[in-house]
N, C-alpha and C positions, 0 to 999 in steps of 0.2 A: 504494500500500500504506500502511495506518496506521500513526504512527509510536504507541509505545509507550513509557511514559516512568513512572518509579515514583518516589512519596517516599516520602524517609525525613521520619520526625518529628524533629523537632526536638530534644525529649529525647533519643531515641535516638542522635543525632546526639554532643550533647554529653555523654554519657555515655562513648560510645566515644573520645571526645578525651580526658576527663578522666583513663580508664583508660590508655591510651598512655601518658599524660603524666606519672602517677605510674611505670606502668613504667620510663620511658627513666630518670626521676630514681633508682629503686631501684636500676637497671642499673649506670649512671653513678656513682653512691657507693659502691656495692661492688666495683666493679672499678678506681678511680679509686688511687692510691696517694697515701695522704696527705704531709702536706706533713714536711717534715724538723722535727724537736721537738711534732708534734703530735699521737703517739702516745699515743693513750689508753690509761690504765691500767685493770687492774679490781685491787681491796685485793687481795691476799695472793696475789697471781698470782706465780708468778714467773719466766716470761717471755711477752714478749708474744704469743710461738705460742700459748701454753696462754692467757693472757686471750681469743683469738680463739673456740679451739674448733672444733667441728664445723665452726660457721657459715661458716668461712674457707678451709673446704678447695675448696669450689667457687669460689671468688675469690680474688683476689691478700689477703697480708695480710704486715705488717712482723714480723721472725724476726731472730733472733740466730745461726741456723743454718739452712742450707739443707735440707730435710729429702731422702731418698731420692723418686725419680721427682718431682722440682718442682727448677724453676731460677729463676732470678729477675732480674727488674727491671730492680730501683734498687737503689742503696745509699745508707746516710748512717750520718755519722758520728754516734754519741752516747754518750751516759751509760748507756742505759738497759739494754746486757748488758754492762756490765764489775764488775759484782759492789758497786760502788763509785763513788762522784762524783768520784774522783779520776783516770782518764783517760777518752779515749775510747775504743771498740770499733767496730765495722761491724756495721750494722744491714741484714738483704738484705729485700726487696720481692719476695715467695716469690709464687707463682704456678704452676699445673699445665701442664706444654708444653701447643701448642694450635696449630694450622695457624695464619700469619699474626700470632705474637707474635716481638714485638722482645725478644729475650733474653741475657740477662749470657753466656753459656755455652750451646751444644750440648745436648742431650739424643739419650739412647738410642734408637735408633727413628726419631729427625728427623735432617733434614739440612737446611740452609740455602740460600735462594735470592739474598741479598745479606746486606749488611755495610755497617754504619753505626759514623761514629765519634765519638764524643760523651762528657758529663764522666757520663753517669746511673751508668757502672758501676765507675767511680772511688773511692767510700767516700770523698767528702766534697768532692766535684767538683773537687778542685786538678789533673787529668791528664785527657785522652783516651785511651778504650780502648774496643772491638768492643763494639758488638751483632750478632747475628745475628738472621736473619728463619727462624724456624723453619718447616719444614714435614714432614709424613711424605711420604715418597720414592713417588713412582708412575714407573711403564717414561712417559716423553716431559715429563720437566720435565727443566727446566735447572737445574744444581744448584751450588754453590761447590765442593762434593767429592764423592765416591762414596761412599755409605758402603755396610757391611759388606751381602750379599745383592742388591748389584748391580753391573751393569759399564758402561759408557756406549758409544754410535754415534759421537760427534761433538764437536768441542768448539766455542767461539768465546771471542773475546777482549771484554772490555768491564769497565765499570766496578762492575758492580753489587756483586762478591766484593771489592771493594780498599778498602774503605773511606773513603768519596769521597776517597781520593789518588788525585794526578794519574796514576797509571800502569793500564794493564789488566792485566787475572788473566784466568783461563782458567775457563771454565764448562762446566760435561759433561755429556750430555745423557743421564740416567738409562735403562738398559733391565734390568728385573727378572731375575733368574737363576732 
């Protein structure tokens, strides 16, 4: 049997790369949390949620406050909402929950499949404290808790809920009500 075998052109070829390569860059900058103090300002903003805009509500973006249904990040300490240069405030790294985001805090809706302990949600990285791994609840995951509209089959021990400390927690194995 003949074999059959197609080109692409060359052009074509590098075009399709080029376009990737700008996306993964556009993806990667916008969803990437900037670095601490490099908070860009726009004039007469006055704070950096409102300097973001629209543009931010579908990506992560730095906030003075957490807003309703979005949890966040990071933290860092700075200048830039306490009204003044005279101390500092906490700065949160706002983002919309999302299956598979490392988050400061819980959200309504999700429930968490591990727990990591690290300085990101600290406000100014001097301490370790939780993130969770957010996810929304289906009947046959394994979960760190129940939350509200289900009940669990089963549990096991391990480490993925304890926040890499040495001990094991207990995980439940979600079934819908």
């Amino acid at each position: 049997m003949p074999r059959t075998t197609f080109r692409v052109p060359r052009t074509l070829l590098a075009a399709t790369a080029t376009a990737a390569l700008a996306l993964a860059t556009a993806l990667t900058t916008a969803t990437a949390p900037a670095a601490a103090g490099t908070i860009a300002q726009t004039p007469n903003a006055g704070t950096t949620a409102e300097a973001t805009g629209a543009a931010g509500a579908a990506s992560g973006f730095w906030a003075c406050s957490v807003p309703s249904g979005y949890t966040y990040t990071s933290t860092t300490s700075s200048y830039t909402c306490s009204g003044s240069s005279s101390f500092r405030t906490t700065e949160f790294y706002v983002e919309p929950p999302a299956d598979g985001l490392w988050a400061c805090k819980n959200m309504p809706g999700y429930t968490y499949t591990g727990v990591t302990s690290n300085q990101a949600c600290s406000s100014g990285g001097s301490y370790k404290t939780s993130q969770f791994l957010l996810y929304k609840p289906v009947t046959g995951m394994w979960a760190c808790y129940v939350p509200s509209g289900f009940t669990y089959t089963a549990t096991q021990q391990n480490y993925a809920c304890s926040g890499g400390n040495s001990y094991t927690t207990t995980q439940f194995l979600l079934r819908a009500l």
